[in-house]
BAVEXPA-22601 format. One line per 8 residues: number of its first residue (from 1); their letters; for each residue x negated, y negated, z of N, C-alpha, C. Coordinates in steps of 0.2 Angstrom, whole numbers, always signed. Atoms other than C-alpha are relative to their C-alpha. Layout:
<nodes>
NUM	a	X Y Z X Y Z X Y Z | ...
</nodes>
This chain:
<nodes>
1	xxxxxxxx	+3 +6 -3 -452 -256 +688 -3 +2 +7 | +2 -3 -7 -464 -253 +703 +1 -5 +6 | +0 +3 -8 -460 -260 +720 -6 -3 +2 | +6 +2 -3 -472 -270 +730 +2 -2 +7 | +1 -1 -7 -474 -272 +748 +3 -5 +1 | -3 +5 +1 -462 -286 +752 -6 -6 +4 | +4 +4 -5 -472 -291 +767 -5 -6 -3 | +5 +3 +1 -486 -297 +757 +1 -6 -6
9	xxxxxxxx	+0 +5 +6 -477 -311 +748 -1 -8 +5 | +1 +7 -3 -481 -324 +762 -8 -2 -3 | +6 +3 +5 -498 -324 +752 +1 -6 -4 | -3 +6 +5 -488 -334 +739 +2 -5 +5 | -4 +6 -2 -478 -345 +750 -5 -7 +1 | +3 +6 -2 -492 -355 +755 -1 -4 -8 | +0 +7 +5 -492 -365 +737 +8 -2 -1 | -9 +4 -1 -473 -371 +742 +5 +3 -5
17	xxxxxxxx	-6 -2 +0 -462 -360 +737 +1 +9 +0 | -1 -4 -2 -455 -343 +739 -1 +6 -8 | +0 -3 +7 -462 -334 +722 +3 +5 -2 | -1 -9 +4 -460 -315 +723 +6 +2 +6 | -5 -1 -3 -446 -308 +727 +5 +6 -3 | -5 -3 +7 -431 -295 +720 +5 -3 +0 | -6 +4 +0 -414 -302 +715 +6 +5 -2 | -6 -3 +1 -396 -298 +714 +3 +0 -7
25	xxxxxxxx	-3 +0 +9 -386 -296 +698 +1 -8 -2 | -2 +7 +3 -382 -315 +697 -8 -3 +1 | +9 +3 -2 -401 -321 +703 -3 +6 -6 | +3 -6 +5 -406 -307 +691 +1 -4 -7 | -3 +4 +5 -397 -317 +676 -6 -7 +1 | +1 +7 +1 -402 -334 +682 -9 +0 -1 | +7 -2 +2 -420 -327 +685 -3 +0 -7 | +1 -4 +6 -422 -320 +667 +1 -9 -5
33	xxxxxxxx	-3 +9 +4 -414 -338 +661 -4 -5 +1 | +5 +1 -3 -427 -346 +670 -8 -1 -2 | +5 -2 +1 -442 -338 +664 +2 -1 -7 | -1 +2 +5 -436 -341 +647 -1 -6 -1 | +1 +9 -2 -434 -359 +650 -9 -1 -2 | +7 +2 +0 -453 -358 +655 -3 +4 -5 | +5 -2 +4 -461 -348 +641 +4 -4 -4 | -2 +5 +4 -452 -360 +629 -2 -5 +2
41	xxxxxxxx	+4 +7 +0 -459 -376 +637 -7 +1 +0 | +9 -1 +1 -477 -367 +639 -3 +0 -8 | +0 +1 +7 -475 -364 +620 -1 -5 -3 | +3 +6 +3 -474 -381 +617 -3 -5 +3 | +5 +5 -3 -486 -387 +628 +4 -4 +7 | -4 +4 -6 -474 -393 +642 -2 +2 +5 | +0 -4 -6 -483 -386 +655 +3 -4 +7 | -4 +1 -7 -476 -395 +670 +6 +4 -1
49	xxxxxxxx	-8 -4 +2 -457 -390 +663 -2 +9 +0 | +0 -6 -2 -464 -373 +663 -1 +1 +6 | +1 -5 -5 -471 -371 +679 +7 -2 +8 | -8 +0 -3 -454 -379 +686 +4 +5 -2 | -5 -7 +2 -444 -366 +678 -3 +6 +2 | +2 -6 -4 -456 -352 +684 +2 +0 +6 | -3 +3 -9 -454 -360 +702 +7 +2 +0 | -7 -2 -2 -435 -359 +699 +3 +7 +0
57	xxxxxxxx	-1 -8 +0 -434 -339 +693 -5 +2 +6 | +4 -4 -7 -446 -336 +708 +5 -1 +5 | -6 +2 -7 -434 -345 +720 +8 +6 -2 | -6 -4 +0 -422 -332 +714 +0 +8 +7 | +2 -3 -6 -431 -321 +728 +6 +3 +3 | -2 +0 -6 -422 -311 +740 +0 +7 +4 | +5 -7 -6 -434 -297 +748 -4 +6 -3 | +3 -6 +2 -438 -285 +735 -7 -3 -6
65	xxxxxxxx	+3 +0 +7 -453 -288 +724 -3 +4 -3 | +1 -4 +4 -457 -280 +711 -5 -4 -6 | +5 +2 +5 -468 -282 +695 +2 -3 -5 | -4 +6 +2 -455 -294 +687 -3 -6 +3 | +2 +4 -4 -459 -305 +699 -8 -2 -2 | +8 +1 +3 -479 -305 +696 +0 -2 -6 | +1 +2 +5 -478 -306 +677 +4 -8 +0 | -1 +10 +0 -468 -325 +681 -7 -4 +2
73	xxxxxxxx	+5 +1 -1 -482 -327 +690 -5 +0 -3 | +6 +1 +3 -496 -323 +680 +4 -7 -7 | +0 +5 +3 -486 -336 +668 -3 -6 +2 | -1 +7 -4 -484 -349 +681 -9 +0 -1 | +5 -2 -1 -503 -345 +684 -4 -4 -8 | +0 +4 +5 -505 -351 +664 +0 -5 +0 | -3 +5 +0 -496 -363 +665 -5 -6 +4 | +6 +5 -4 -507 -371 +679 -6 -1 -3
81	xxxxxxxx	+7 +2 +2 -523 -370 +671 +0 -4 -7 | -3 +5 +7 -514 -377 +654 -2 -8 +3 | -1 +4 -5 -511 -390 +665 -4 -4 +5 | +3 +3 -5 -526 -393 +673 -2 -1 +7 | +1 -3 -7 -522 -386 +689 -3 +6 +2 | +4 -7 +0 -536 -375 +691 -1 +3 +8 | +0 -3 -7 -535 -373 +710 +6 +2 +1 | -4 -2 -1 -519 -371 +710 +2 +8 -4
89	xxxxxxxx	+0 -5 +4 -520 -359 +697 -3 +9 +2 | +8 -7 -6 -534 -347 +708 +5 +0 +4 | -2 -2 -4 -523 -348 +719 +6 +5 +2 | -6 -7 +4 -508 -337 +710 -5 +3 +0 | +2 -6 +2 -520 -326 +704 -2 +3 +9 | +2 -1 -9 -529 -324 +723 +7 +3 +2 | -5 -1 -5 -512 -322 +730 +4 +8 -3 | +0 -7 +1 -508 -308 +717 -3 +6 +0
97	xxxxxxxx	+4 -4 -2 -522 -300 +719 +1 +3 +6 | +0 +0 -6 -518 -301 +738 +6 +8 +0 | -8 -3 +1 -499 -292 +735 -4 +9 -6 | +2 -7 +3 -508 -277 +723 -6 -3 -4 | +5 +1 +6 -526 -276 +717 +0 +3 -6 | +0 -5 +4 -523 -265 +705 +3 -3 -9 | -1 +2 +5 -518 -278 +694 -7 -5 -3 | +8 +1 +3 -534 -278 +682 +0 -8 -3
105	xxxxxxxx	+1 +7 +4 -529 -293 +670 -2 -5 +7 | +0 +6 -5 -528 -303 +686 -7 -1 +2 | +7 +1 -1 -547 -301 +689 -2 -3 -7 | +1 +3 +6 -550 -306 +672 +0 -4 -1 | -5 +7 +1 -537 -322 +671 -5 +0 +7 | +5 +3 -6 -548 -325 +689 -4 -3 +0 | +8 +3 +2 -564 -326 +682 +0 -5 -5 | +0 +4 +2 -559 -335 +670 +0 -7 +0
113	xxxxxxxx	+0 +5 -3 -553 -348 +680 -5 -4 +2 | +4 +2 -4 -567 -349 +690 -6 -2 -4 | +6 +3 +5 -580 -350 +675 +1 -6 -1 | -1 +7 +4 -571 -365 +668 -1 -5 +6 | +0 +4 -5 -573 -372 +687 -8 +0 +1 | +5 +2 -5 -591 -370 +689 -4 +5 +3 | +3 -2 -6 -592 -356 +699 +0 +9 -4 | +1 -6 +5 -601 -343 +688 -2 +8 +3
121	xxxxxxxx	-1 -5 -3 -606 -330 +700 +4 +5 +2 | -6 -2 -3 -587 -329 +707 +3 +5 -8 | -5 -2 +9 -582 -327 +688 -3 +7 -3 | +2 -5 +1 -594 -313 +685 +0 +6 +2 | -2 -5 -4 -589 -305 +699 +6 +6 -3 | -9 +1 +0 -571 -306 +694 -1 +7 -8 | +2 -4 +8 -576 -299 +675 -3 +6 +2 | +2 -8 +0 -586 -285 +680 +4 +5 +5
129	xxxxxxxx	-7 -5 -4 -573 -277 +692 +6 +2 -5 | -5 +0 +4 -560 -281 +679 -2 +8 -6 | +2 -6 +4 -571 -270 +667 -1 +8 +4 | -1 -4 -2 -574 -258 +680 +6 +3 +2 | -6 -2 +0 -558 -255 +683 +2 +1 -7 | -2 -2 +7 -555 -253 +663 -5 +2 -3 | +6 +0 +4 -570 -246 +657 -1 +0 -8 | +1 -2 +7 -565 -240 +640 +6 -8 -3
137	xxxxxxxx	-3 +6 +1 -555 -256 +638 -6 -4 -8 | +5 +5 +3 -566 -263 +620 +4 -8 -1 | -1 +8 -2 -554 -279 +621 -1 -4 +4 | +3 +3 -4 -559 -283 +636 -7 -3 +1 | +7 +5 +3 -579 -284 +633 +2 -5 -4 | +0 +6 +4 -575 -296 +621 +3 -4 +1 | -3 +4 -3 -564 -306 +629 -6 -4 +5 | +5 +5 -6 -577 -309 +643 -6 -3 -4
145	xxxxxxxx	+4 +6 +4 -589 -315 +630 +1 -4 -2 | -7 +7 +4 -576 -325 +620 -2 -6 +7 | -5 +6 -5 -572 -335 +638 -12 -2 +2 | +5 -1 -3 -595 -331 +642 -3 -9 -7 | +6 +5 +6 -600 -342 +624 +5 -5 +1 | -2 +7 +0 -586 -354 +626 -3 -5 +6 | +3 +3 -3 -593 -359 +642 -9 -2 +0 | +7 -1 -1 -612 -360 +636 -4 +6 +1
153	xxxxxxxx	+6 -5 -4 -619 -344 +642 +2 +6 -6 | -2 -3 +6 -617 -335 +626 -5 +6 -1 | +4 -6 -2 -634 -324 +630 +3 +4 +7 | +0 -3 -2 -626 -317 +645 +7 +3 -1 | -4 -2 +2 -611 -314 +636 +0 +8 -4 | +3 -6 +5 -621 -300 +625 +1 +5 +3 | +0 -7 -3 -621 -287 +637 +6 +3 +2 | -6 -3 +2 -603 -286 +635 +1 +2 -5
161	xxxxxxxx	-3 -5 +8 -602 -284 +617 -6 +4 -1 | +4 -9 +1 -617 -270 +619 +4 +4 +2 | -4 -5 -4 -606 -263 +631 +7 +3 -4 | -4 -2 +4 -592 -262 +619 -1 +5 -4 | +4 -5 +4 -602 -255 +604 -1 +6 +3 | +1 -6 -3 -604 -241 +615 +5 +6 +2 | -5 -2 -1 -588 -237 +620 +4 +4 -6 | -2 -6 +6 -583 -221 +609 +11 -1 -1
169	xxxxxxxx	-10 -1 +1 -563 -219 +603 -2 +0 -8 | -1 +0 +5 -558 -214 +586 +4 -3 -5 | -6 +5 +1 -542 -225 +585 -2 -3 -6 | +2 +4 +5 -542 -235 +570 -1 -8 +5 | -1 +6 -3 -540 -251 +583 -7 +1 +2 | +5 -1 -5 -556 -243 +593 -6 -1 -5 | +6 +2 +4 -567 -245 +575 +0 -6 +0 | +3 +5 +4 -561 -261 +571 -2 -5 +6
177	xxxxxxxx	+4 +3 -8 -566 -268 +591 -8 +1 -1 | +6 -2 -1 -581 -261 +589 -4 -3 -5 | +3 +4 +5 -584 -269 +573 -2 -8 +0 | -1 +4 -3 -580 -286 +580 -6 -1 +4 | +6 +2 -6 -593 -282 +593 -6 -1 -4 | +7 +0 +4 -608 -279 +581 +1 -4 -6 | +1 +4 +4 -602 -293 +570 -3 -7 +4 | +1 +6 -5 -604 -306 +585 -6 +2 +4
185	xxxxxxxx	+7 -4 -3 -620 -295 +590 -5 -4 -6 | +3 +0 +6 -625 -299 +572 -4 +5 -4 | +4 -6 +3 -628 -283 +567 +5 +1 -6 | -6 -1 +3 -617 -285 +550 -1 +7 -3 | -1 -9 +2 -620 -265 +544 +2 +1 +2 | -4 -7 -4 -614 -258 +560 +8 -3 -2 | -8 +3 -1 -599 -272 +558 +5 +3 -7 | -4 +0 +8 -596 -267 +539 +2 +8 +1
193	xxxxxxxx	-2 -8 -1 -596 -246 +544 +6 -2 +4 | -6 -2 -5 -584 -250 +559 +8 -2 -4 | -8 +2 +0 -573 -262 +551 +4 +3 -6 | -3 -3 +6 -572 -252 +534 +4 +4 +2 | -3 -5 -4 -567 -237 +546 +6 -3 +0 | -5 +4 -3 -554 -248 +554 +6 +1 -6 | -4 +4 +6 -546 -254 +537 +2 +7 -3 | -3 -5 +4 -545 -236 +530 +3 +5 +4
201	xxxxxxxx	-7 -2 -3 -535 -230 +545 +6 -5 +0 | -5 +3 +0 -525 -242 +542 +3 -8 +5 | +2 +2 -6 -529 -256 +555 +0 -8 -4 | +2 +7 +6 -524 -274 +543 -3 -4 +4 | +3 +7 -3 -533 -283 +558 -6 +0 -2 | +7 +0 +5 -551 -277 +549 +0 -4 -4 | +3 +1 +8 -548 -282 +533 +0 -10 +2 | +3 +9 -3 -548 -302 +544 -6 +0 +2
209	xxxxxxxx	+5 +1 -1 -562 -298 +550 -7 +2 -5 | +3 -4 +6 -570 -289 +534 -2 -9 -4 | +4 +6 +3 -567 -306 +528 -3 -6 +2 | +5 +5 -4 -576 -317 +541 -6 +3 +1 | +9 -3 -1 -591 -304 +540 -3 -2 -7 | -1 +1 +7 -590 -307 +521 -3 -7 -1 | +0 +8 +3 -590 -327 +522 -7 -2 +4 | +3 -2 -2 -602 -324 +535 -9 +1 -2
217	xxxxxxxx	+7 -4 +3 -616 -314 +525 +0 -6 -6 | +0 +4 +4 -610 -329 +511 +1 +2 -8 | -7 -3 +4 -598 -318 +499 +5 -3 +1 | -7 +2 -2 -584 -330 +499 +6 +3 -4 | -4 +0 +3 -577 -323 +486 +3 +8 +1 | -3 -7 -3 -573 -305 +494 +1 -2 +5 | -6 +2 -7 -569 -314 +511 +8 -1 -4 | -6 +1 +2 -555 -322 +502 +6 +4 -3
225	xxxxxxxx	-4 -7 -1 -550 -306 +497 +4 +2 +2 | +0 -6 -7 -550 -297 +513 +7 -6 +2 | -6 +7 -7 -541 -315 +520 +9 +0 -6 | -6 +1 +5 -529 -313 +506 +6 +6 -2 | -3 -6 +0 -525 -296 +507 +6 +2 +8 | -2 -2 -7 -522 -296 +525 +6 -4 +2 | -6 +3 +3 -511 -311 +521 +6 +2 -1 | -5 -4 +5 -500 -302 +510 +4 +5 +4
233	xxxxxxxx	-2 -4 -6 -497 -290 +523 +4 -2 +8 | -1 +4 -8 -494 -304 +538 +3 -7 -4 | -2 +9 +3 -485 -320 +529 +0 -1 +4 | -3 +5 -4 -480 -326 +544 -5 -2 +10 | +2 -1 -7 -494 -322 +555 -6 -6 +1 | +7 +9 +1 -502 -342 +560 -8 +2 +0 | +7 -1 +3 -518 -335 +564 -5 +0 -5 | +5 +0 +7 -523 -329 +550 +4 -6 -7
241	xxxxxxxx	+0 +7 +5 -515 -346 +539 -3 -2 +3 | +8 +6 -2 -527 -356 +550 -5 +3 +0 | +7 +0 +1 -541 -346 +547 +0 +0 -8 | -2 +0 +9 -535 -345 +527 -4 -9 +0 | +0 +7 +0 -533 -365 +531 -8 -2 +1 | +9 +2 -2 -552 -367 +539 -4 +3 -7 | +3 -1 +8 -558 -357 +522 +2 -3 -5 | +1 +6 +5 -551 -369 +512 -3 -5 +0
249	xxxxxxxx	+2 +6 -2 -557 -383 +520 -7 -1 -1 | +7 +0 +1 -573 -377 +520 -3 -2 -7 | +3 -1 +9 -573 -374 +501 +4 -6 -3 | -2 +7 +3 -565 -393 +499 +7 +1 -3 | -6 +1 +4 -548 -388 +494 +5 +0 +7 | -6 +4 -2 -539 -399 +504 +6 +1 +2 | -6 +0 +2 -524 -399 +498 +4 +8 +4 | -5 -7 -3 -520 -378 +501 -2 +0 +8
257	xxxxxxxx	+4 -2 -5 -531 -379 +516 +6 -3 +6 | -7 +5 -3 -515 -392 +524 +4 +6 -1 | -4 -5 +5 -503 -381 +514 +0 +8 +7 | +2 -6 -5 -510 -366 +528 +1 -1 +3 | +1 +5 -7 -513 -378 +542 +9 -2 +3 | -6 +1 -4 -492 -383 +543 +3 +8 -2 | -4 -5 +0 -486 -364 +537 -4 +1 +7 | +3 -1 -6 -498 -360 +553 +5 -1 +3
265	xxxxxxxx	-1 +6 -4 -491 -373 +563 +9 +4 +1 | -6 -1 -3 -473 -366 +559 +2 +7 +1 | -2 -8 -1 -474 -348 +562 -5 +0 +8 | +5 +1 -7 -486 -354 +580 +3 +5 +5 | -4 -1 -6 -473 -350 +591 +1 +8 -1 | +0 -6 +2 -468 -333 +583 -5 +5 +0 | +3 -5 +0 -484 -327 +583 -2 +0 +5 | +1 -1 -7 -486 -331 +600 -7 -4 +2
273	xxxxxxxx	+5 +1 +2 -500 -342 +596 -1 -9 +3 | +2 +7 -4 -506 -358 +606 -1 -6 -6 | +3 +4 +7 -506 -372 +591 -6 -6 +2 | +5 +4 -6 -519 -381 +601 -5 -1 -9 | +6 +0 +8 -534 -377 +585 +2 +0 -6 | -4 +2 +7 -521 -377 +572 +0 -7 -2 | +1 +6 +0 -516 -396 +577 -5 -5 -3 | +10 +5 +1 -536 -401 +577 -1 +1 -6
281	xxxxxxxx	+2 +0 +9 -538 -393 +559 +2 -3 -5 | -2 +2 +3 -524 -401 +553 -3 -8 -1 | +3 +8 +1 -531 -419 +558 -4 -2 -2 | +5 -3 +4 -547 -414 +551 +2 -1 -5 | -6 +0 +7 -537 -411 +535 +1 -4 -4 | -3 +5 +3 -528 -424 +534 -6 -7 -1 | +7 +5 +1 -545 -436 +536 -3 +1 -6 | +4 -2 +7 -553 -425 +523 +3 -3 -6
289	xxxxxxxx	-6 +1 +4 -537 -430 +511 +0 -7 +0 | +1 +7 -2 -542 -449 +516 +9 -3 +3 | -7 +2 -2 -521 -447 +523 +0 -4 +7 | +3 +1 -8 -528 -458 +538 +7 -3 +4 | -7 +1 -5 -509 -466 +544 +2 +9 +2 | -6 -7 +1 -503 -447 +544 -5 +5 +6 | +2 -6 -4 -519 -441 +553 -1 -5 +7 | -1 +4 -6 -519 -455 +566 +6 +1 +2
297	xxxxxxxx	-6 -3 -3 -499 -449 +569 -3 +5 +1 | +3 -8 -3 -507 -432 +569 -1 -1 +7 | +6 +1 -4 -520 -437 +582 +7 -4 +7 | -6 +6 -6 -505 -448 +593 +4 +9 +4 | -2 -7 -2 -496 -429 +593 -3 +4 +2 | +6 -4 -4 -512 -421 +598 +0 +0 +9 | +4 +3 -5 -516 -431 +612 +7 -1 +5 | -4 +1 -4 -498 -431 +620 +2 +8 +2
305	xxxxxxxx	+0 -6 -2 -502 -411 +623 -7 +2 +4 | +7 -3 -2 -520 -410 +624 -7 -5 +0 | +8 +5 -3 -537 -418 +631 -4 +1 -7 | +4 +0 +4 -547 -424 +618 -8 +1 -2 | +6 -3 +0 -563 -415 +612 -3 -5 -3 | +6 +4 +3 -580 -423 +606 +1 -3 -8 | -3 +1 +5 -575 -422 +589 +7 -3 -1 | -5 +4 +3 -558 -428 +589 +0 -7 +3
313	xxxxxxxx	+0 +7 -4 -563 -444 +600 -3 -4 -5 | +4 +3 +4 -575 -448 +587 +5 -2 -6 | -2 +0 +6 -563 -445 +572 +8 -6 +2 | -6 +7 -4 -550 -458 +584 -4 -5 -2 | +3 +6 -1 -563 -470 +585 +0 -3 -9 | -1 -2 +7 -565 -466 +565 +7 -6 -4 | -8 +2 +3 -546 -469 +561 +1 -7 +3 | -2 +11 -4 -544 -487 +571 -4 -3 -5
321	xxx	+6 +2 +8 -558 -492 +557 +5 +2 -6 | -3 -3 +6 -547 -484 +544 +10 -2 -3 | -8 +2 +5 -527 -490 +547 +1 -9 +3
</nodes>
């Protein structure tokens, strides 16, 4: 674990309290106990409860920091923009940066913040130093297009995922990235050579994406395949049951589409996966299913975690007409 310059943890203090720090064997314990605490509340959407409990392992402080310390931080740092503390949340990041720039994600987690604030020039900045600093990084380019189309700017997101496709590596992970990228390029050829690649070094994260190019080109019947195969391999992995779930639903079965939507739901946590778009599907679901008492409780459970999108205010306003 690398050391960091103690001096420069007055950067942190100023958001009220003594974040970074090293600990003793017993502060070392309570620390560890701590940050447990907080990625168990972040898990289930508690973000205040976690970034109390970050706050409490950081108060474990006492002179050395090290890169312990920082990754509570970059939670707490989650945890706030969960949270809708997005200034406060810039302000971890800023302060980490301040303590070692050399932490790349944290330009990344920056920008990201700072798009969803507004401040699209700062966020671009943040992104393209992040990439330079990782050039060969293909999960990254995508990542900054993922965070570029979710904010609307979906055309200047492109010249990430050129920049991908470009990026050479033989790895089976490096075809099926790259395949990703020329499917969301829409160049499905290149995506079907990369991901085939992928899938025959071995790489069962193509064969999900094999079949969202599949359902894509409007072969649902070899997506479901691909999604069934890759399945078979990953029972437990939510992801891919809410995207099984969303391919039900599209094709009107209901019933299994639900059936995916709560194995999702109960494997969320395990696979490390935010049940955030799982929830929304299910309410969806259960509307489609005409189960309106069951998706109005759904929707009651939603909304005691998360801000209500366009769509599910509409399908609130829906439901009050329905129980």
């Amino acid at each position: 674990m690398r050391g960091l310059r103690s001096g420069c943890a007055a950067a942190i203090l100023i958001l009220g309290t003594a974040l970074l720090s090293g600990c003793t064997d017993t502060s070392q314990e309570n620390k560890e106990a701590y940050k447990t605490i907080g990625i168990h509340a972040y898990e289930a959407g508690d973000y205040k409860e976690a970034v109390d409990a970050f706050d409490k392992a950081l108060a474990q402080a006492n002179g050395v920091v090290t890169m312990d310390e920082a990754d509570i931080c970059f939670y707490k740092a989650r945890a706030l923009f969960r949270d809708g503390k997005k200034k406060k949340a810039l302000a971890v990041y800023d302060a980490l940066l301040d303590l070692d720039s050399s932490l790349n994600e944290a330009y990344f987690l920056r920008g990201s913040v700072k798009l969803s604030m507004g401040k699209d020039e700062e966020a671009m900045e943040d992104f393209r130093e992040a990439i330079r600093r990782d050039p060969k990084n293909i999960e990254l380019y995508i990542a900054v297009y993922d965070n570029l189309r979710e904010a609307g700017k979906e055309e200047e997101g492109k010249e990430f995922l050129q920049g991908a496709t470009e990026i050479s590596g033989s790895k089976a992970s490096d075809h099926t990235l790259r395949g990703r990228a020329f499917m969301l390029l829409g160049n499905y050829e290149g995506a079907r050579d990369e991901l085939l690649n992928g899938a025959e070094k071995n790489d069962d994260e193509a064969l999900l994406y094999l079949g969202e190019l599949y359902s894509l080109e409007g072969d649902q019947a070899t997506a479901k395949n691909y999604y069934s195969e890759y399945l078979a391999l990953h029972e437990e992995d939510a992801g891919a049951l809410n995207v099984l779930g969303c391919y039900s639903m599209e094709n009107e079965d209901y019933e299994q589409a639900l059936a995916y939507f709560d194995q999702a739901l109960e494997y969320s946590e395990s696979s490390g996966i935010d049940p955030q778009e799982i929830l929304r599907n299910r309410i969806l679901c259960l509307e489609y299913l005409e189960r309106f008492e069951d998706a109005e409780l759904a929707l009651e459970e939603y909304l005691q975690f998360y801000e209500p999108d366009e769509v599910l205010t509409r399908e609130g306003v829906f439901l009050d007409t329905r129980v």
